[in-house]
C-alpha positions in Angstrom: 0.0 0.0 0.0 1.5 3.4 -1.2 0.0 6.8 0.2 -1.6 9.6 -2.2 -2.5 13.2 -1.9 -6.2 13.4 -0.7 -9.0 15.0 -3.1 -12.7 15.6 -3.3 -14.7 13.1 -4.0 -12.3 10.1 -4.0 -13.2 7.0 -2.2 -12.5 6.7 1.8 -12.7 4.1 4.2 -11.6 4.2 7.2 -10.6 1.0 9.8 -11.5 2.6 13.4 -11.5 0.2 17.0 -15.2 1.4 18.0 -17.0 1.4 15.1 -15.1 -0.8 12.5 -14.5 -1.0 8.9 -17.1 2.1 6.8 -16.7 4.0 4.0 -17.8 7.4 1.8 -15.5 9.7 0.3 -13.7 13.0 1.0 -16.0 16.2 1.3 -13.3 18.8 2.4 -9.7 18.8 1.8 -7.3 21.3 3.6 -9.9 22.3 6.4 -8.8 23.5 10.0 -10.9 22.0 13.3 -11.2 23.2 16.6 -11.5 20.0 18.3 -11.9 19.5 22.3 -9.1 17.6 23.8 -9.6 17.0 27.6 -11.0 20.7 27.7 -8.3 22.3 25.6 -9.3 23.7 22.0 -7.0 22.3 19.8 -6.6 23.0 15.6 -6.9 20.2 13.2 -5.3 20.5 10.0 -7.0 18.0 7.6 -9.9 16.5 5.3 -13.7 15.6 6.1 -15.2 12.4 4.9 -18.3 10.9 5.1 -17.6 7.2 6.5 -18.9 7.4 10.1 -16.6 7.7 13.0 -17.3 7.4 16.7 -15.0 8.7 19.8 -12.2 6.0 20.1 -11.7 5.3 16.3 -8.7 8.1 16.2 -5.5 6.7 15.5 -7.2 4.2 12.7 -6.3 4.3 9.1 -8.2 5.7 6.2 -7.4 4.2 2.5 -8.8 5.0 -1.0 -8.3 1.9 -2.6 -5.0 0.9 -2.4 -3.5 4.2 -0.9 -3.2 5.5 2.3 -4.9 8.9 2.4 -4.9 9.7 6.0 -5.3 8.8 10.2 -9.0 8.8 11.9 -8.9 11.9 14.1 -12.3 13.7 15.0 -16.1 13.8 14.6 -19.5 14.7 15.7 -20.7 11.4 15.8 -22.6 8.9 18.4 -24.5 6.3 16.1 -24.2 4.9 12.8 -27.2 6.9 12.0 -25.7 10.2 12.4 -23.4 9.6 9.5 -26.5 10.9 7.0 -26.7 14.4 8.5 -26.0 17.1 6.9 -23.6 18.6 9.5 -22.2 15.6 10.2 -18.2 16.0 10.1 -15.8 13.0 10.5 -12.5 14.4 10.0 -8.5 12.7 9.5 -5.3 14.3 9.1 -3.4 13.3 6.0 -0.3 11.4 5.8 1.8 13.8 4.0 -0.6 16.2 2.2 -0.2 19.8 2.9 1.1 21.8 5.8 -0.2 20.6 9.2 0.0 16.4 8.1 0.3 13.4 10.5 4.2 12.9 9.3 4.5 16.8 10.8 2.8 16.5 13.9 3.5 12.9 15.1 7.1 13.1 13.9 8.6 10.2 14.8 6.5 8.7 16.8 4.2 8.1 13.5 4.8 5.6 11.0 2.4 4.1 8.5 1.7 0.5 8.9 1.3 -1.0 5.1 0.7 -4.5 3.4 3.3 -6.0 1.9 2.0 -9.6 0.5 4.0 -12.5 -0.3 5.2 -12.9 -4.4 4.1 -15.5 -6.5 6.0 -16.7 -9.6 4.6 -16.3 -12.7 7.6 -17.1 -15.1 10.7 -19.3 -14.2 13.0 -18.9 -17.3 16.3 -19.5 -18.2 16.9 -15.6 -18.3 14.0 -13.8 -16.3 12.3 -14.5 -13.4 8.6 -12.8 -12.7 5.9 -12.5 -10.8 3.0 -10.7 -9.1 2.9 -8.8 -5.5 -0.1 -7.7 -3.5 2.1 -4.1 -2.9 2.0 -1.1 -4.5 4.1 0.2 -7.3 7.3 1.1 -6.3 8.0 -1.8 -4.0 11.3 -3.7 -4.4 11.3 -7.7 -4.5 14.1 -9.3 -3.8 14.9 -12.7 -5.5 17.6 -14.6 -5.2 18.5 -17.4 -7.6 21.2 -20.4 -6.8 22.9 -17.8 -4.4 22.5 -14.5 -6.4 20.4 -12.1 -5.5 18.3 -9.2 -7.9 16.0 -6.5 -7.4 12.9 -6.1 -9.1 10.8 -3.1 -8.6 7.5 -3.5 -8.8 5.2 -1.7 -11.4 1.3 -1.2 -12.0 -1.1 -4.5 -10.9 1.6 -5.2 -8.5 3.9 -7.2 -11.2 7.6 -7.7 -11.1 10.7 -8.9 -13.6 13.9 -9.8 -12.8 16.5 -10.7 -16.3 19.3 -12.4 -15.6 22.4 -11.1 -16.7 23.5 -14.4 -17.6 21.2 -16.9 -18.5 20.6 -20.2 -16.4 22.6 -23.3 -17.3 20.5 -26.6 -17.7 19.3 -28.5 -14.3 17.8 -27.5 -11.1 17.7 -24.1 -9.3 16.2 -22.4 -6.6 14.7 -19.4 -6.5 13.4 -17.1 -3.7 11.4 -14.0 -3.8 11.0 -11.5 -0.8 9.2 -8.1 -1.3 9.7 -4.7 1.0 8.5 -1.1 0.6 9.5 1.9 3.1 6.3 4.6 2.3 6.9 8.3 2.2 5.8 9.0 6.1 7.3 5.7 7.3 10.7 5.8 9.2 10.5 1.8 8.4 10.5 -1.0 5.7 7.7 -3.3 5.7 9.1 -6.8 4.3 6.3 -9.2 3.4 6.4 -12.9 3.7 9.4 -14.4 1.4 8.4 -17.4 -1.3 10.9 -20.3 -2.8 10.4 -22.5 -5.4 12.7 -25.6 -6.8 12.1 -25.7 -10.9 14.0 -27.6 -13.4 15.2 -26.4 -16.9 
């Protein structure tokens, strides 16, 4: 999962602890709240959507699709039916989208939590080695063949090549595949789940 700058009217769900997985899609973008914290007015630099979101879902993440877009952070909210108001307001800051985002006021204390799935082969060739990857574009995969090791980054639909510089010689080989992806706002590198297969040429 890669992150992208939030607009209105894209698609937004949002995973929150006390009221779950619901969706709707951005209303506001680059909006300031004055939210109560413990009694203290506080300004919120972010986005409304219309997914609802109840006290205790803050902290959870919103997603358009495969993209992070934000963190759960405020709202008016106290039931599921509240969500159709008209001044209803759930509200998130964004990852890294404009001035006041979650990257700037967490620091490092924030970091984005992303899939990373494990690759599957595709093609096992004498000279290139591919596959698909539940990860966004940009992710690297790692495979390592008899020893040697490659780098494959991955592109659109989550598919990755690796050519060989020299082509495989007759007989059997192993082959292992690992992918990682460090996201803009992340001080870390998510490494999915590594795959290995035995083939013969």
């Amino acid at each position: 999962m890669g992150r992208v700058c939030v607009t209105i009217g894209m698609p937004a769900c949002k995973s929150g602890s006390t009221s779950g997985w619901t969706c709707g899609v951005v209303t506001a973008d680059k909006v300031t709240e004055s939210v109560n914290d413990n009694g203290e007015l506080l300004d919120v630099y972010g986005f409304h959507f219309s997914a609802f979101l109840l006290s205790g879902d803050s902290g959870g993440a919103i997603v358009s699709g495969h993209y992070s877009i934000g963190v759960d952070s405020y709202g008016n909210m106290s039931s599921c039916d509240d969500a159709v108001d008209d001044d209803a307001v759930a509200g998130g800051f964004a990852i890294v989208d404009g001035k006041y985002n979650a990257e700037v006021m967490f620091k490092h204390g924030f970091n984005l939590s992303i899939n990373v799935g494990q690759p599957k082969f595709a093609k096992l060739a004498a000279g290139q080695i591919s596959g698909m990857v539940d990860a966004a574009a940009g992710a690297k995969v790692t495979v390592t063949v008899d020893g040697k090791s490659y780098v494959a980054i991955v592109g659109n639909a989550g598919v990755w090549t690796v050519r060989l510089p020299k082509a495989l010689a007759p007989g059997s080989h192993k082959v292992t595949a690992v992918a990682s992806l460090q996201s803009k706002g992340s001080d870390f590198t998510t490494t999915g789940a590594a795959a290995s297969r035995k083939f013969t040429l």
